[in-house]
DRENMIVO-635081 format. One record per residue: residue number from 1; residue in three letters; chain; y, z, x of N, C-alpha, C in turn. Coordinates in nm, 2 decimals. Layout:
<nodes>
   n res chain    n_Y    n_Z    n_X   ca_Y   ca_Z   ca_X    c_Y    c_Z    c_X
 NUM ALA     A      Y      Z      X      Y      Z      X      Y      Z      X
...
</nodes>
This chain:
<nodes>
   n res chain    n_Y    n_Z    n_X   ca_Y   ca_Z   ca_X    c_Y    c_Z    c_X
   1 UNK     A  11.52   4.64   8.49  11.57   4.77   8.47  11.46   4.87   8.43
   2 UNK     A  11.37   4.79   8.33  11.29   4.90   8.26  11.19   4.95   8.42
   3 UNK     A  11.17   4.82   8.54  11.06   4.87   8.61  11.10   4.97   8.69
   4 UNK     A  11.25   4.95   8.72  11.31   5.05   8.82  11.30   5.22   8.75
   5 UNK     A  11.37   5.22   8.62  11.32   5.34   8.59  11.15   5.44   8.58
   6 UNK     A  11.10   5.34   8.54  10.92   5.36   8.61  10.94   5.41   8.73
   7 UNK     A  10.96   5.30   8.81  10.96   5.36   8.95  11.02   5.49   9.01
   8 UNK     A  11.12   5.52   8.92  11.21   5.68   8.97  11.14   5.77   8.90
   9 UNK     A  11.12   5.73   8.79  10.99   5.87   8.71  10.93   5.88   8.76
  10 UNK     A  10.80   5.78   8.82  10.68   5.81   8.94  10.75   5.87   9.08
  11 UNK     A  10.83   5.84   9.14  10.90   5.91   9.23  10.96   6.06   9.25
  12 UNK     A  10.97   6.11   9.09  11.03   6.21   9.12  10.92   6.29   9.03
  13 UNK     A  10.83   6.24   9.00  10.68   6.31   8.95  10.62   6.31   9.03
  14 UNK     A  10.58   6.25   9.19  10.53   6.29   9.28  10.61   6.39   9.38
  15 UNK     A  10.73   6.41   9.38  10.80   6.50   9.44  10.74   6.63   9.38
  16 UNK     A  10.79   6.66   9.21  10.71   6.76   9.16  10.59   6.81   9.21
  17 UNK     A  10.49   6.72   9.24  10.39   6.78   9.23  10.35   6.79   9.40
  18 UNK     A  10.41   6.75   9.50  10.43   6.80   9.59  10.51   6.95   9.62
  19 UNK     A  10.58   6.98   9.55  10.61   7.07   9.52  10.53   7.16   9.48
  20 UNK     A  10.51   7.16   9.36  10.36   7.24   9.31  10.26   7.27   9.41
  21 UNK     A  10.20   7.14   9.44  10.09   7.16   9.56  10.12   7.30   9.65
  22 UNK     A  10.26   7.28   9.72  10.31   7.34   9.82  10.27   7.49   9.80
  23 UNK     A  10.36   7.56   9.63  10.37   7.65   9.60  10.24   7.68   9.54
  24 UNK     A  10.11   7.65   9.51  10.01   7.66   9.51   9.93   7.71   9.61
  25 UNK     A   9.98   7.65   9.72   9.86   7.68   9.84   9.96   7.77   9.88
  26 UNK     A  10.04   7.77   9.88  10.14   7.91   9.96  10.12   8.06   9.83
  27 UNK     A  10.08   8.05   9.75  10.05   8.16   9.64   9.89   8.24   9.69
  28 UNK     A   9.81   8.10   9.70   9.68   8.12   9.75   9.65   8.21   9.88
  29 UNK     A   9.71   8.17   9.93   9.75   8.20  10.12   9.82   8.38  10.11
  30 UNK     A   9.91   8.39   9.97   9.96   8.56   9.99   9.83   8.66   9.95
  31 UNK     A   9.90   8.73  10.05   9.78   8.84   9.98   9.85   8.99   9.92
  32 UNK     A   9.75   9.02   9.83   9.82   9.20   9.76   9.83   9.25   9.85
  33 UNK     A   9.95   9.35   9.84   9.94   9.45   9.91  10.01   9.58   9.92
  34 UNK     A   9.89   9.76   9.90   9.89   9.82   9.83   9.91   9.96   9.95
  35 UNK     A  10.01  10.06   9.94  10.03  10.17  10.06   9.97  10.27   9.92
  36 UNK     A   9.93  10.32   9.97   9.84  10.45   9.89   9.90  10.58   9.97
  37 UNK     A   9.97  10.68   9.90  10.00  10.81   9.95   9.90  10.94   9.92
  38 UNK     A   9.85  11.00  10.03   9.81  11.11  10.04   9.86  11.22  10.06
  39 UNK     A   9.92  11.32   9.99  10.03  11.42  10.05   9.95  11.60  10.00
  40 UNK     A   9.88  11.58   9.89   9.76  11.69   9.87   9.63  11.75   9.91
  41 UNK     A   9.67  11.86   9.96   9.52  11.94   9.96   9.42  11.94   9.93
  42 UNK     A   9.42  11.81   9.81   9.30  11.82   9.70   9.20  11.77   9.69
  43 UNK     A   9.10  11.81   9.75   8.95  11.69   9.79   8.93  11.57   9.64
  44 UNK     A   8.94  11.60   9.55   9.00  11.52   9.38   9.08  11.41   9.42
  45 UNK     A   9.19  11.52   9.42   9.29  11.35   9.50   9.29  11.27   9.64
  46 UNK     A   9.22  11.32   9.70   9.15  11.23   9.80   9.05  11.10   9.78
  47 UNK     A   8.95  11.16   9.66   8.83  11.12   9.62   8.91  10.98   9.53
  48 UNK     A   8.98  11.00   9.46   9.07  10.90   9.38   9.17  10.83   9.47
  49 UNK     A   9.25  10.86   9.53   9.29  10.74   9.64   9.15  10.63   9.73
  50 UNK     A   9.10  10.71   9.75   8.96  10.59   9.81   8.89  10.53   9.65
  51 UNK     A   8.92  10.57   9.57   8.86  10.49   9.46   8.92  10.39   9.42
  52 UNK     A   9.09  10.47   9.43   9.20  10.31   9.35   9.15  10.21   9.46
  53 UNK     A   9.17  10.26   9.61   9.19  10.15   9.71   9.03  10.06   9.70
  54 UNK     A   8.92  10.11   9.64   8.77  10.05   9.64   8.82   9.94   9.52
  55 UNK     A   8.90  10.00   9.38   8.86   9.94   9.30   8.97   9.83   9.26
  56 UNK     A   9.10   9.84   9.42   9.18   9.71   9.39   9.12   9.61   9.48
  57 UNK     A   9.03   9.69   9.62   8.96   9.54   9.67   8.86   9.47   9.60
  58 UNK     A   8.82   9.58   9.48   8.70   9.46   9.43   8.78   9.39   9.28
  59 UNK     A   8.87   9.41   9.22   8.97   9.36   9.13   9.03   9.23   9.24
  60 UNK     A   9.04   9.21   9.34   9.15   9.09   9.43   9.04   9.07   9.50
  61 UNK     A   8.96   9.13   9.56   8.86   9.04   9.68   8.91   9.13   9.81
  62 UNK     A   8.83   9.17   9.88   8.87   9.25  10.00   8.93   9.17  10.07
  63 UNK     A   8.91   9.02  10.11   8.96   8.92  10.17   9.12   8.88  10.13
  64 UNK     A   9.17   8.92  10.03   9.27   8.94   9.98   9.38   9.01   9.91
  65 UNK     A   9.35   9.13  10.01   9.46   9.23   9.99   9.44   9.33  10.12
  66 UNK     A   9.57   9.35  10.16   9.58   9.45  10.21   9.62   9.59  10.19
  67 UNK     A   9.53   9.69  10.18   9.52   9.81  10.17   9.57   9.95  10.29
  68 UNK     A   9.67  10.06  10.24   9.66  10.15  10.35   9.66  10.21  10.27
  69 UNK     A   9.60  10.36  10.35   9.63  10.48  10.28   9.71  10.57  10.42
  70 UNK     A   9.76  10.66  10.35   9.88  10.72  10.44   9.85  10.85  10.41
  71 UNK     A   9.80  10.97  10.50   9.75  11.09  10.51   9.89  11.15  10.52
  72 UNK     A   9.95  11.28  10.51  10.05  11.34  10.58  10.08  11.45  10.50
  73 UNK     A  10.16  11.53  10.53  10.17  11.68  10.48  10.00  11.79  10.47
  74 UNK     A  10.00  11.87  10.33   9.89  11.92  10.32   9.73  11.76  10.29
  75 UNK     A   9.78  11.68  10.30   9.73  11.59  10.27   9.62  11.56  10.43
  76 UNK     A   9.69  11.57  10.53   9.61  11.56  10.65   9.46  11.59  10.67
  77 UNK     A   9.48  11.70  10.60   9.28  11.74  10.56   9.19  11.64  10.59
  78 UNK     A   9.25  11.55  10.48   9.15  11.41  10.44   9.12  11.39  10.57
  79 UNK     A   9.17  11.37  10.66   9.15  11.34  10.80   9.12  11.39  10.88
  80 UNK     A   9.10  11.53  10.88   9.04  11.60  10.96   8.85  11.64  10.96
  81 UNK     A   8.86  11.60  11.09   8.66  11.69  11.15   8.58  11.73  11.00
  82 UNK     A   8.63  11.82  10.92   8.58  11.87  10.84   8.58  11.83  10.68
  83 UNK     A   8.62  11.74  10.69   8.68  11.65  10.58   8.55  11.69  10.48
  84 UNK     A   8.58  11.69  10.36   8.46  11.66  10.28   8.41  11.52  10.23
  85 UNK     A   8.54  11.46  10.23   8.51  11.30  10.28   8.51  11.19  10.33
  86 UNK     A   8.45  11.28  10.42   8.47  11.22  10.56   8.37  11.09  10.56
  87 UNK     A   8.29  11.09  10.52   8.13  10.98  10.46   8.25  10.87  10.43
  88 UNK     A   8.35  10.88  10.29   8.38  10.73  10.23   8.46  10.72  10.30
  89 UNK     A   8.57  10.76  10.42   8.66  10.77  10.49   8.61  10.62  10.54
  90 UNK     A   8.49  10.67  10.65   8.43  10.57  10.76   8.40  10.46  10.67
  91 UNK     A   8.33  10.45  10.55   8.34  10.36  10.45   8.41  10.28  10.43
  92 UNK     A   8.52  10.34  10.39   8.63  10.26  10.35   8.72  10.21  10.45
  93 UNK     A   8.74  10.23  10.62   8.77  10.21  10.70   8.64  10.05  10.71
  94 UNK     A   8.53  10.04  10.70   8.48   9.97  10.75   8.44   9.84  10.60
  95 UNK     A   8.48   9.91  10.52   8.52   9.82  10.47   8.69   9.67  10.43
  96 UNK     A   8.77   9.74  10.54   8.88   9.66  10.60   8.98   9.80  10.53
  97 UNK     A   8.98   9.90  10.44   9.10   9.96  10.43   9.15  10.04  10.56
  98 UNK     A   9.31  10.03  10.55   9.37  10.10  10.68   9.35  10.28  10.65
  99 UNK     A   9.35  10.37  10.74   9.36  10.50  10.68   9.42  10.56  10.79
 100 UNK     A   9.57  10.59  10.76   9.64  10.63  10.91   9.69  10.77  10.89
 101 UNK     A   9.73  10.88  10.96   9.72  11.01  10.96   9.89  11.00  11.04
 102 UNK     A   9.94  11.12  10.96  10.13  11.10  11.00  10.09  11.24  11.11
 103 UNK     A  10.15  11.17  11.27  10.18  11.29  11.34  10.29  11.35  11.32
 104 UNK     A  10.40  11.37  11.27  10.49  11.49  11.19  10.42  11.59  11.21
 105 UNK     A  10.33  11.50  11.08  10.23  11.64  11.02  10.14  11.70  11.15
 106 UNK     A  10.08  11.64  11.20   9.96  11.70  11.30  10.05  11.77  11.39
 107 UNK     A  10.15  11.77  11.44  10.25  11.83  11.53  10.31  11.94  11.49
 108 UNK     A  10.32  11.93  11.34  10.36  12.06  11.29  10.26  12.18  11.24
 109 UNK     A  10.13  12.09  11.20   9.98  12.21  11.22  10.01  12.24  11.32
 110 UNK     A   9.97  12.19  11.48   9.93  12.21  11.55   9.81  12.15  11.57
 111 UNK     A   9.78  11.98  11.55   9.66  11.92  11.51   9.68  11.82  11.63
 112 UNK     A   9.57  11.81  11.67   9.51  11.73  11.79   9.40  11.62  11.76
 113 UNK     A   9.45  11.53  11.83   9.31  11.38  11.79   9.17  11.47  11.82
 114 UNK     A   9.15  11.60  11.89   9.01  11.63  11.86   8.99  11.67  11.75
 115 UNK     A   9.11  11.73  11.68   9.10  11.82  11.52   9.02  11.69  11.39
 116 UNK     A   9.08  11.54  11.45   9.08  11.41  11.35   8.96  11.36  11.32
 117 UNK     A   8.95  11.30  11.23   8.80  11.21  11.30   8.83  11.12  11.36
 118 UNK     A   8.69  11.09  11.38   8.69  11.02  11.46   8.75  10.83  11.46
 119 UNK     A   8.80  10.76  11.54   8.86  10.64  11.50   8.97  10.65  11.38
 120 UNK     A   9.05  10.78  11.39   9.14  10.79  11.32   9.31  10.72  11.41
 121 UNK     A   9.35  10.63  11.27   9.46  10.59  11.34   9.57  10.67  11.28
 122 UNK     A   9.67  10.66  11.37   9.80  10.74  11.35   9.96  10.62  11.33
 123 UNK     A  10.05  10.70  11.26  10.17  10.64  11.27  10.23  10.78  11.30
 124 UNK     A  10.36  10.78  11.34  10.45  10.84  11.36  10.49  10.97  11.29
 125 UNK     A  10.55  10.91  11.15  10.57  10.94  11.04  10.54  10.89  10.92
 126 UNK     A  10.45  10.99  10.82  10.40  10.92  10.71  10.49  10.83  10.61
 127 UNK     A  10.61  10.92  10.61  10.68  10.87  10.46  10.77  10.77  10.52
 128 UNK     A  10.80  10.78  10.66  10.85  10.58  10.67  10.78  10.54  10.71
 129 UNK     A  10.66  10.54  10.71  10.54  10.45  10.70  10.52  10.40  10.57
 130 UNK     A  10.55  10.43  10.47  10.54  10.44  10.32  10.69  10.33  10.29
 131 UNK     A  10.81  10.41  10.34  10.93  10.31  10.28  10.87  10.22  10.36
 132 UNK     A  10.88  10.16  10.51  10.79  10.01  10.59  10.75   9.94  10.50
 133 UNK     A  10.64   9.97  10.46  10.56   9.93  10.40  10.62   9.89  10.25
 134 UNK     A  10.67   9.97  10.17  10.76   9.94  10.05  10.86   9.81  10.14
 135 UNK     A  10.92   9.79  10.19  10.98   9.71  10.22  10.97   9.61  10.26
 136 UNK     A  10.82   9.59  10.30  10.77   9.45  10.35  10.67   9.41  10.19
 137 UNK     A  10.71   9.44  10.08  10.64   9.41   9.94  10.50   9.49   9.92
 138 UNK     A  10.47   9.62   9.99  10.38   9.68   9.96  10.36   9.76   9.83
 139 UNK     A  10.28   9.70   9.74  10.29   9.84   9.60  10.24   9.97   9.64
 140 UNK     A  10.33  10.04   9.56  10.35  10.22   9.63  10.22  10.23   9.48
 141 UNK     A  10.17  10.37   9.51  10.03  10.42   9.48  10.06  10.54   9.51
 142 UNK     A  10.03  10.67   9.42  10.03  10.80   9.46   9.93  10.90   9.35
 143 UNK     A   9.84  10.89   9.40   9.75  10.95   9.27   9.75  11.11   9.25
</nodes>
């Protein structure tokens, strides 16, 4: 008797820890992931959205987290020809962050992919780009 209960405690202590294992490498395997809103004028709050997004890939590992930022309203600036930063834009694009520009907005300037810079990606609409993204477990950010 005594060996059979050995036997089911090792039995059901290797289940555990196949279990564990599992939820271990499946934890390892998720990655962060953070939608940053842009909706201001403010070359300030531009400069600080590319900072949170620099200073959560170097807190997690760029390798592990996925980052966007979401341009839209008076916010579009950031993304335009004349950007003042336009330098950390390409930066931070080439450093794996996403940086997408809401046509709403450009359709309601009157803003053209020549107005953007350049390798500027677009979604549709910013702010359900934003819920999407809240919905597939993205942390919302709005500096």
């Amino acid at each position: 008797m005594k060996y059979f209960n050995i036997l089911a405690a090792a039995f059901a202590l290797s289940l555990s820890m196949t279990s564990f294992n599992a939820t271990a490498s499946e934890a390892a395997a998720t990655k962060e992931k953070v939608v940053i809103q842009v909706s201001d004028a403010d070359s300030g709050k531009w400069n600080l959205a590319l900072n949170n997004a620099k200073n959560v890939q170097t807190a997690f590992g760029a390798d592990k987290v996925d980052i966007e930022i979401v341009a839209y309203g008076p916010g579009i600036g950031m993304l335009k020809m004349d950007s003042v930063v336009a330098n950390r834009i390409d930066e931070s694009k080439k450093s794996g962050i996403a940086i997408v520009a809401c046509q709403n907005t450009m359709k309601a300037m009157k803003l053209t992919d020549a107005d953007m810079l350049v390798n500027t990606s677009y979604v549709p609409s910013g702010v359900v780009e934003i819920i999407k993204k809240q919905q597939h477990g993205y942390a919302y950010i709005r500096p």
